[in-house]
TIMI-63205 format. One record per residue (C-alpha): residue number from 1; residue in three letters; x, y, z. Coordinates in nm, 2 decimals, padded with zeros to 4 digits. Example, Ala and Ser with C-alpha at 12.3 -4.5 7.8 and 13.67 -1.06 7.14 Angstrom:
% TIMI-63205
REC     k     r        x        y        z
REC     1   ala    01.23   -00.45    00.78
REC     2   ser    01.37   -00.11    00.71
//
This chain:
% TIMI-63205
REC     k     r        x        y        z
REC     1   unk    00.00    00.00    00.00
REC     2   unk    00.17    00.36   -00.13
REC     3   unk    00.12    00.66    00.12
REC     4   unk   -00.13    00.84   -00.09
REC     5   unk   -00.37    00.57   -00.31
REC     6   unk   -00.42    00.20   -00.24
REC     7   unk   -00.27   -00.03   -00.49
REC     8   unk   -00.44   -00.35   -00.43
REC     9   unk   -00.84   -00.42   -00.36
REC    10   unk   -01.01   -00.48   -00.02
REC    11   unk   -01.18   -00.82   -00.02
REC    12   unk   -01.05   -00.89   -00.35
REC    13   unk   -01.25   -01.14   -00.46
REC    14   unk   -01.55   -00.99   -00.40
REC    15   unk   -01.45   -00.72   -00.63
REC    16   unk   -01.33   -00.86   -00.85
REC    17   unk   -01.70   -01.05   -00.92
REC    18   unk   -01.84   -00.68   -00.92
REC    19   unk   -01.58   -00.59   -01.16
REC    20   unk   -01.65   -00.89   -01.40
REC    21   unk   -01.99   -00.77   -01.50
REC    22   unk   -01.82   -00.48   -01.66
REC    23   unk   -01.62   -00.42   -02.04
REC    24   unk   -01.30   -00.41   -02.01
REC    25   unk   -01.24   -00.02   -02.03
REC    26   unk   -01.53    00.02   -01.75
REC    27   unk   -01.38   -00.24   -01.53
REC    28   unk   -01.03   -00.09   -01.58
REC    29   unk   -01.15    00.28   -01.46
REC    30   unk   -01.38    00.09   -01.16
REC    31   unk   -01.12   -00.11   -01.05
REC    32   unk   -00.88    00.23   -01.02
REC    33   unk   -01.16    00.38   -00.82
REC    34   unk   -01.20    00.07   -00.56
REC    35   unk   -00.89    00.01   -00.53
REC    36   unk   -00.79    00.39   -00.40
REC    37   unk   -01.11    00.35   -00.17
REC    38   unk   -00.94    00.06    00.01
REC    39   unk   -00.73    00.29    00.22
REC    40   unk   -01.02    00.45    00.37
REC    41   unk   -01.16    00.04    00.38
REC    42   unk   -00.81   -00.06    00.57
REC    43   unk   -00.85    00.24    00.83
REC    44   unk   -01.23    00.14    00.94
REC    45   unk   -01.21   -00.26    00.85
REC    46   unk   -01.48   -00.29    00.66
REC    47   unk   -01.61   -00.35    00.30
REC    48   unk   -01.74   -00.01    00.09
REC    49   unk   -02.08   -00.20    00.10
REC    50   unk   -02.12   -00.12    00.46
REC    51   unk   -02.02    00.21    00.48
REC    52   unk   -02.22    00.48    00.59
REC    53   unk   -02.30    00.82    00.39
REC    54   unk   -02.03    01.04    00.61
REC    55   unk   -01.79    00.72    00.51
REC    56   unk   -01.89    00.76    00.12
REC    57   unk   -01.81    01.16    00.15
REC    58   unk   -01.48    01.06    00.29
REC    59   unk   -01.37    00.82    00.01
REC    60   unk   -01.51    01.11   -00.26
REC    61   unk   -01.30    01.35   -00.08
REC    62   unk   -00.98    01.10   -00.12
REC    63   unk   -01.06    01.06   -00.49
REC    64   unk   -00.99    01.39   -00.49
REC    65   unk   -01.21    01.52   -00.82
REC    66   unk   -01.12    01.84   -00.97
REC    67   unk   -01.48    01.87   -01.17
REC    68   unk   -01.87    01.82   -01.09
REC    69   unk   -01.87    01.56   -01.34
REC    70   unk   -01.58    01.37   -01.20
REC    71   unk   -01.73    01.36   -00.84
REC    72   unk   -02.07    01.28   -00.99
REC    73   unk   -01.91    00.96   -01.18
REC    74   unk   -01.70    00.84   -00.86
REC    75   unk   -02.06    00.88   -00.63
REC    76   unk   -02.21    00.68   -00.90
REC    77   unk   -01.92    00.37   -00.93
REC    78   unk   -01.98    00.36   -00.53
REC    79   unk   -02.36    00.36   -00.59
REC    80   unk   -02.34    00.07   -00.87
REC    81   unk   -02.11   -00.12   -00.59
REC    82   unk   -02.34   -00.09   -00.28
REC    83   unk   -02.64   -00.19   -00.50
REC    84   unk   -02.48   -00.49   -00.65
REC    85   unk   -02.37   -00.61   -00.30
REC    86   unk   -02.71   -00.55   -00.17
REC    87   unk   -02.84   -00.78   -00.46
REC    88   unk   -02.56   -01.04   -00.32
REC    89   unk   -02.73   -01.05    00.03
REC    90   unk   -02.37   -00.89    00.14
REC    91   unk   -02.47   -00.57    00.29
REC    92   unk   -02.60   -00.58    00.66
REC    93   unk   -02.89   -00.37    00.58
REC    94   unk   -03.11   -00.28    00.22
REC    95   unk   -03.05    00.11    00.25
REC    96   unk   -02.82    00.27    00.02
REC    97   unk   -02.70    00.53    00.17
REC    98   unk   -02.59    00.72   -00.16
REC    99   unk   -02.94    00.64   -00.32
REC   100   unk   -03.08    01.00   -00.24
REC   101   unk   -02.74    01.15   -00.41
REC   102   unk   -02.79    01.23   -00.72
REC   103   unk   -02.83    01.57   -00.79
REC   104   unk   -02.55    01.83   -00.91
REC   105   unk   -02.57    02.00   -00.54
REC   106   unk   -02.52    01.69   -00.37
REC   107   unk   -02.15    01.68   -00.50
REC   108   unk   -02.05    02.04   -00.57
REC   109   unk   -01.88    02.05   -00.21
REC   110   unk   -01.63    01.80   -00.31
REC   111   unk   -01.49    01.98   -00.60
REC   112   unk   -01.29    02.31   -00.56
REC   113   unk   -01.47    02.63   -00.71
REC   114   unk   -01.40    02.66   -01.09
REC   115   unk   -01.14    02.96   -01.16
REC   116   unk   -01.40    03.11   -01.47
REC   117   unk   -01.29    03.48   -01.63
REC   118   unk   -01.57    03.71   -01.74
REC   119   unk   -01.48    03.87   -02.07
REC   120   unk   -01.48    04.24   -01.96
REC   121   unk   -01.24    04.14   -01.67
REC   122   unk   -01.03    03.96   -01.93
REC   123   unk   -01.07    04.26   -02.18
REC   124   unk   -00.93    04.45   -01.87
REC   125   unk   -00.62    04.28   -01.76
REC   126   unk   -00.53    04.21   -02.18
REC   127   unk   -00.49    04.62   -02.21
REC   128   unk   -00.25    04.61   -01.96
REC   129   unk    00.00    04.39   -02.12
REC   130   unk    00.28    04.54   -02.34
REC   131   unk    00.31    04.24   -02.57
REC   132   unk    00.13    04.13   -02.86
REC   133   unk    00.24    03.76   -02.84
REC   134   unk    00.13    03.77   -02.50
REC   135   unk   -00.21    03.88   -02.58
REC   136   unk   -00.23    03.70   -02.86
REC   137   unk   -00.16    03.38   -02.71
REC   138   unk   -00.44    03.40   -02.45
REC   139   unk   -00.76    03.54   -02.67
REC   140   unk   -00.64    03.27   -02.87
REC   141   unk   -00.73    03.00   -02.57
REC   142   unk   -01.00    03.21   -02.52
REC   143   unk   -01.17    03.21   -02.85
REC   144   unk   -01.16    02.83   -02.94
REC   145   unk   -00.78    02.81   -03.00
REC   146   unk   -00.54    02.52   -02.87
REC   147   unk   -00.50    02.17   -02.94
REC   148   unk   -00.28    01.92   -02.79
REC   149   unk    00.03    02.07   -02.63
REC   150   unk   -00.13    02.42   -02.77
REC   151   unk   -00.03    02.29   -03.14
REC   152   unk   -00.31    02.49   -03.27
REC   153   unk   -00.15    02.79   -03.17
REC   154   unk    00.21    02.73   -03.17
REC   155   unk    00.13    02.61   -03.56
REC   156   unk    00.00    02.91   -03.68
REC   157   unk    00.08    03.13   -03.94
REC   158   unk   -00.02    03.45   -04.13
REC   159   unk   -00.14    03.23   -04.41
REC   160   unk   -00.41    03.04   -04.19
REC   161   unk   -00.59    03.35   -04.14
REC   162   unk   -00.91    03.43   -04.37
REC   163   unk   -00.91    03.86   -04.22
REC   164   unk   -01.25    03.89   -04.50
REC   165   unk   -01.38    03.65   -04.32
REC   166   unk   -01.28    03.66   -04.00
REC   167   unk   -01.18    03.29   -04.07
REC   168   unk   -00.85    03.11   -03.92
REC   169   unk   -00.72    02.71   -04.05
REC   170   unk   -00.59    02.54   -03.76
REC   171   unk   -00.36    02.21   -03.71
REC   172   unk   -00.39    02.00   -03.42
REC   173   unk   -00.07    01.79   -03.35
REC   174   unk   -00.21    01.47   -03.17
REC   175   unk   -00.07    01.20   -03.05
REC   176   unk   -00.11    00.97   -03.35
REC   177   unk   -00.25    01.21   -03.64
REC   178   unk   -00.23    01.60   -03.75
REC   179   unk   -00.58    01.73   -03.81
REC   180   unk   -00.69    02.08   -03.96
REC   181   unk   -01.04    02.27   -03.90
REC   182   unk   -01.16    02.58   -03.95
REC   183   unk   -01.31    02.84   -03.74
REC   184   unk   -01.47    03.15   -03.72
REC   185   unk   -01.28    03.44   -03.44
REC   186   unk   -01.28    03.76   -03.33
REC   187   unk   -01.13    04.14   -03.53
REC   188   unk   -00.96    04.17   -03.23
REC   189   unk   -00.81    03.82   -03.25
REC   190   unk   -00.69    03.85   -03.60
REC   191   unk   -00.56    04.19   -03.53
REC   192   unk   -00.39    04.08   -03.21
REC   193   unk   -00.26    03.75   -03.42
REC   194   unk   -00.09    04.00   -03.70
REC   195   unk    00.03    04.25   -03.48
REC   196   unk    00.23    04.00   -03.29
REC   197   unk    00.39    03.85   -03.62
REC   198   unk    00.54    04.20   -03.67
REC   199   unk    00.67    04.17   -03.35
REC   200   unk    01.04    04.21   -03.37
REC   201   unk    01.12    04.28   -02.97
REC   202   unk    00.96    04.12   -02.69
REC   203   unk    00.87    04.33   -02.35
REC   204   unk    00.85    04.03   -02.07
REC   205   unk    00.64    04.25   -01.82
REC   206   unk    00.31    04.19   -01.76
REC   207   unk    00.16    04.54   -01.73
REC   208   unk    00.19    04.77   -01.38
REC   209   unk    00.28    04.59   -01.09
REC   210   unk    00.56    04.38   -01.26
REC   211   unk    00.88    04.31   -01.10
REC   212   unk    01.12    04.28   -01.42
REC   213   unk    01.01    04.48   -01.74
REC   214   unk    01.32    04.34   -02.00
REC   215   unk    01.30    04.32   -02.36
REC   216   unk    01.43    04.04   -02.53
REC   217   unk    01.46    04.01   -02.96
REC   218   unk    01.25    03.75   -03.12
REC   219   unk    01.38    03.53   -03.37
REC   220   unk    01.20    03.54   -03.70
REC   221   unk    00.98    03.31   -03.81
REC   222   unk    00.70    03.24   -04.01
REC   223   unk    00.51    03.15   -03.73
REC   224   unk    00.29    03.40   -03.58
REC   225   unk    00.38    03.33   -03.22
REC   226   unk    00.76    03.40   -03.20
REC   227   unk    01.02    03.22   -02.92
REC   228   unk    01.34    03.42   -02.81
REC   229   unk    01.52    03.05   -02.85
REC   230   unk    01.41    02.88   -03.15
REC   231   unk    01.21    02.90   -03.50
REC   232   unk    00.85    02.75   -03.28
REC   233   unk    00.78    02.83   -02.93
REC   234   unk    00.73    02.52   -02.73
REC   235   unk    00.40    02.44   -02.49
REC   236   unk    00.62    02.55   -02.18
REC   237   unk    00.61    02.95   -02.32
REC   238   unk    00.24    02.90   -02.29
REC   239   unk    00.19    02.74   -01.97
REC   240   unk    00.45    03.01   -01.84
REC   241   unk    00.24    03.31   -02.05
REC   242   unk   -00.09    03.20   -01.87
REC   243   unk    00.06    03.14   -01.50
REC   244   unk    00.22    03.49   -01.57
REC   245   unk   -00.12    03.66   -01.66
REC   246   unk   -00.29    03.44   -01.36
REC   247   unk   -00.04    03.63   -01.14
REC   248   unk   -00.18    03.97   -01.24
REC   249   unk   -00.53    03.85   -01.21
REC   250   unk   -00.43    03.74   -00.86
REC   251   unk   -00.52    03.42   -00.95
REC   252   unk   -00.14    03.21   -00.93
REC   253   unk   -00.29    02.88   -01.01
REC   254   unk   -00.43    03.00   -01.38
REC   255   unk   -00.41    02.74   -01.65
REC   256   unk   -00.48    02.69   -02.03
REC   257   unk   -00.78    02.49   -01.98
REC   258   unk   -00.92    02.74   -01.73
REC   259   unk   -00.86    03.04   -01.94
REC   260   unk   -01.06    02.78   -02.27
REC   261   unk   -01.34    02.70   -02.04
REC   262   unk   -01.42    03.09   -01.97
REC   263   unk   -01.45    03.12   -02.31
REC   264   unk   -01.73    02.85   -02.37
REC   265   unk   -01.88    03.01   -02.12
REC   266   unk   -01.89    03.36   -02.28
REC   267   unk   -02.01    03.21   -02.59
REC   268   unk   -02.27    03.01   -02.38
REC   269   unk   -02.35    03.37   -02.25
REC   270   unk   -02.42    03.51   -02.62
REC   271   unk   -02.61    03.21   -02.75
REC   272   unk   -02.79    03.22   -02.39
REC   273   unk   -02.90    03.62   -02.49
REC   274   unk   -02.94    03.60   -02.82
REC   275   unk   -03.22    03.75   -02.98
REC   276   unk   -03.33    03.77   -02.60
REC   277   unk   -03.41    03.41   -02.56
REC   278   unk   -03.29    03.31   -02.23
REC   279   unk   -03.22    02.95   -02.22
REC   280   unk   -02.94    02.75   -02.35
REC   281   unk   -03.05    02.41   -02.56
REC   282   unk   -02.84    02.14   -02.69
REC   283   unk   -02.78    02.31   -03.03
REC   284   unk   -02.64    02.57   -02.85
REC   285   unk   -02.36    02.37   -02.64
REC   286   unk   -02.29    02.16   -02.95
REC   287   unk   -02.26    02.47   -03.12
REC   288   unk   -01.99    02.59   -02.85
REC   289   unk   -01.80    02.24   -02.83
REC   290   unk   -01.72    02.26   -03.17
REC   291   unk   -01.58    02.58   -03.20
REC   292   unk   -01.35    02.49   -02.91
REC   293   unk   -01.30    02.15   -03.02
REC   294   unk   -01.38    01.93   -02.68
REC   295   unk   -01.64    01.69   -02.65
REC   296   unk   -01.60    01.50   -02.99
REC   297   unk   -01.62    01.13   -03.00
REC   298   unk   -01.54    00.93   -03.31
REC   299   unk   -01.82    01.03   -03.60
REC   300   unk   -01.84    01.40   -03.48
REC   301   unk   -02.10    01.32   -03.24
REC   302   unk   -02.02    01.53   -02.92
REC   303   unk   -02.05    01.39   -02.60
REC   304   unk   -02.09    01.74   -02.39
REC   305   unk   -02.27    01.62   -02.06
REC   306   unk   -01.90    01.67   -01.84
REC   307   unk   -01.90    02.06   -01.97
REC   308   unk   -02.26    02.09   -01.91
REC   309   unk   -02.26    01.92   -01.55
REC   310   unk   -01.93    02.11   -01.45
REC   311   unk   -02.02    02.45   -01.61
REC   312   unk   -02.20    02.50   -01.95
REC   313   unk   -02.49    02.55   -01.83
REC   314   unk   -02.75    02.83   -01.72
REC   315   unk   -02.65    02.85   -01.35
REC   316   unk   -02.28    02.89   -01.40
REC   317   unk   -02.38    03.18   -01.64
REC   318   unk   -02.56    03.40   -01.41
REC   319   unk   -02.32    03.31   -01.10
REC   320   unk   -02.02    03.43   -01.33
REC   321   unk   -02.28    03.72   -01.56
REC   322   unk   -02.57    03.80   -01.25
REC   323   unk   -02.65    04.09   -01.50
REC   324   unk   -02.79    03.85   -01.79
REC   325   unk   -03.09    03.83   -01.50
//
């Protein structure tokens, strides 16, 4: 048993019939889950299937999720377990104790509060900072731009860009293929994008407040976002651009995917308002997961219910926008 998860299962071979009954990917991801949860089933000698409700918040807690939908899957793996065992005769009474949770607020107090960016407080901080690059790198995120490692934006180049149009061509490095799509941004964006290709010298402060204001030359290239090192800019310089820019917004622990996410949910806040109609329907969040490319499952066919659980959705929009009231 490590110090921090449990590497073997508690009453193994009762598990493991559980786990039989399961495909193969299932099982796998189950059998991660039960097997962490036997640290908590060491401490109080006892089986998961006789654990009370404050014991089930516990093992959640340990499980550590970072998102609603995360927590919501690991209450419903414990849920599937306690009802199979009680099918088995194994449990010591019939009451599930995680039978009544089910809801979205029955599991937000496991999860740490989403760090989401409203776009005028974005807007804000962006005309603060002395660099192009800089700017351009995070309306990028922002507006539907990044791909694995943050190929989609590390790849670009003046010829991708559609300005009539408003259209930019994007190439997605993945693991085991390149991909290209198309999608539709921002003036701003596109200005932003060309003004930092004409970049020649890079100022490393991040507006008023900054410690260190140096400039440093950047090396030309015919990609749009320019290193100080080397011909393309590697995912590091954008992981270190958004921490940088999370500093400012007094918020240290800032990623990429935080800085995407707040921009699905400003478009979820347009298509929420447009033409005053108030509600948000599936169209709408396919609509969004395409233009930021999450979601998509083999076929095109988006599979969107972790954005909407954790945040797409009209209750994250008026906690983040009250005013759209």
């Amino acid at each position: 048993m490590n110090n921090i998860y449990g590497d073997s299962l508690y009453n193994p071979e009762i598990k493991k019939r559980f786990l039989s009954e399961f495909r193969e990917n299932t099982r796998k991801n189950y059998e991660g889950k039960l097997k962490r949860a036997s640290r908590v089933e060491m401490r109080l000698g006892k089986d998961l299937y006789d654990f009370t409700l404050s014991e089930f918040e516990e093992v959640i807690y340990l499980l550590a999720p970072t998102k609603l939908s995360s927590a919501m899957n690991y209450g419903s793996i414990l849920r599937k377990y306690v009802e199979w065992a009680s099918g088995h005769g194994l449990r010591k009474d019939k009451m599930n104790p995680l039978a009544s949770m089910k809801g979205k607020s029955d599991f937000e107090k496991f999860v740490p509060q989403q760090t989401l960016i409203r776009k005028d407080h974005l807007d804000d901080a962006l005309s603060e900072l002395d660099s192009y690059r800089d700017i351009a790198i995070i309306l990028s995120i922002f507006e539907g731009i990044l791909g694995r490692n943050s190929s989609e934006i590390r790849t670009l180049k003046v010829g991708n860009i559609d300005k009539v149009n408003n259209k930019i061509k994007l190439t997605n490095v993945d693991r085991y293929e390149t991909t290209e799509r198309e999608i539709i941004v921002s003036d701003f964006l596109i200005d932003a994008l060309l003004a930092a290709d004409q970049e020649e010298v890079y100022k490393s402060n991040f507006g008023e407040g900054s410690k260190r204001k140096d400039t440093s030359k950047l090396k030309d290239s015919d990609y749009i976002i320019k290193s100080t090192r080397g011909e393309e800019v590697k995912q590091s310089l954008i992981t270190f651009v958004i921490t940088k820019f999370g500093e400012k917004l007094n918020r240290p622990s800032l990623s990429p995917i935080d800085i995407r996410n707040s921009g699905m949910l400003e478009m979820a806040r347009k298509e929420y308002l447009r033409e005053n109609k108030k509600t948000l329907d599936r169209s709408d969040i396919h609509k969004i997961c395409k233009q930021f490319n999450v979601g998509l499952r083999d076929g095109g066919i988006i599979n969107s219910t972790m954005y909407t659980q954790d945040f797409l959705n009209e209750e994250t929009i008026k906690r983040v926008y009250p005013e759209v009231e």
